[in-house]
N, C-alpha and C positions, 0 to 999 in steps of 0.2 A: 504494500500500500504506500502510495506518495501523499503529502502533502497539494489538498488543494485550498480553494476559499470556504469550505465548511470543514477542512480536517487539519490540525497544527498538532505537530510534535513539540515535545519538550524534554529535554535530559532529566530537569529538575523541576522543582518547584521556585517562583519569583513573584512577588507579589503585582508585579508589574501585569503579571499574564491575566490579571484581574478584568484587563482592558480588554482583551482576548473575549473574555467571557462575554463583558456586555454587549461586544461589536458583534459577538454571534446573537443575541438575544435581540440584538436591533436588526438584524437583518433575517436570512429565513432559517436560521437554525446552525448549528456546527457543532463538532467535538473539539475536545482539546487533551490528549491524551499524554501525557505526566510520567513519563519513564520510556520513553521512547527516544530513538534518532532521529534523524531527517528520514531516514530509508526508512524507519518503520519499524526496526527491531529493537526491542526491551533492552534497559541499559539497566544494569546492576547496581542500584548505589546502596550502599550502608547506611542505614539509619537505627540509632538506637539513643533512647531519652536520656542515657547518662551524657551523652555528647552535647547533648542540643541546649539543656537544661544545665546540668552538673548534678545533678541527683538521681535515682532511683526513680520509677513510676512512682510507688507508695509514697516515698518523701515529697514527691512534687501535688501526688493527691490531697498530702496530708498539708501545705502548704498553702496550696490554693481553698481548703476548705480555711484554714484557719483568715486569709484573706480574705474571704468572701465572708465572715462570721463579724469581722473588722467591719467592713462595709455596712452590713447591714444592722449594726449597731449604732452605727453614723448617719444612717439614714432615718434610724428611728430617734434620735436627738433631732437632729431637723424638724422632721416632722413634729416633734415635743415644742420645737422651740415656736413654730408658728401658730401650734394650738394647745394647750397644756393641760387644756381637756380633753384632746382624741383620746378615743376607744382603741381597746385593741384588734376589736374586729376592723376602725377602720384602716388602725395602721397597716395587717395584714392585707387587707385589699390594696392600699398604694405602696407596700413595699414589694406584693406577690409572691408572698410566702403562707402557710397557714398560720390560723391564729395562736394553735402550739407552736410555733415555732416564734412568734413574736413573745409571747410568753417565756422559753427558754433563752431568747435573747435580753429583754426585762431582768429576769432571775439574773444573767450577768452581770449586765450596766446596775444593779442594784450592791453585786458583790462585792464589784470593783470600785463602789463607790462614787458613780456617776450618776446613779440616778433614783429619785427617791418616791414614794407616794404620798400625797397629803389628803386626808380627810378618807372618806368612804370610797367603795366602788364606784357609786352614782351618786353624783354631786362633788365629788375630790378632784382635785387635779393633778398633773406629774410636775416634779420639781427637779432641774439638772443640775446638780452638784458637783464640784470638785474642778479642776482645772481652770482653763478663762472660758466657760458658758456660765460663771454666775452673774 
């Protein structure tokens, strides 16, 4: 198989070939095939996540969950900060996580000291403590 205006080879991956993509989606379709030559035959490259990252798959999972745990801690003080009365159900809905799971994040920012409850369920509001949100 050659290379026409619906079919592109690539040795590797480049973020550039992004363009690739959408110039097929604008026009009436094409491939873009990701380990190939110019001639068409599969090129062998090495890929393994200790190279790419410097760590282990597990250590990179366990990495990015612990970031994305960050994140969404941060998202729910914002959101605290603009209304000190949201709900948890609605935080869960603009952060797009479940309402356990805002729950387990609360239970955090409560341990570490950032974030506290005042008054009842209904009718109380959240108060952010510690660092510079006072």
């Amino acid at each position: 198989m050659t290379e026409t205006e619906s079919i592109e080879y690539k040795q590797s991956w480049r973020d550039e070939y992004l363009k690739w993509i959408c110039g097929f989606a604008n026009a009436q379709g094409g491939r873009l095939y990701i380990g190939m030559d110019d001639a068409g035959l599969w090129v062998e490259f090495p890929y393994r996540m200790e190279e790419r990252s410097g760590g282990t798959r597990e250590e990179n999972r366990k990495e990015t969950r612990v970031i994305a745990r960050e994140e969404t801690g941060e998202q729910i003080i914002t959101l605290i900060k603009a209304d000190s009365s949201i709900t948890m159900k609605e935080m869960a809905k603009r952060v797009g996580i479940s309402q356990k799971g805002i729950e387990w994040q609360i239970q955090q920012l409560k341990k570490t000291g950032r974030l506290q409850r005042i008054g009842p369920t209904k009718g109380g509001h959240w108060e952010i403590i510690g660092g510079n949100d006072d």
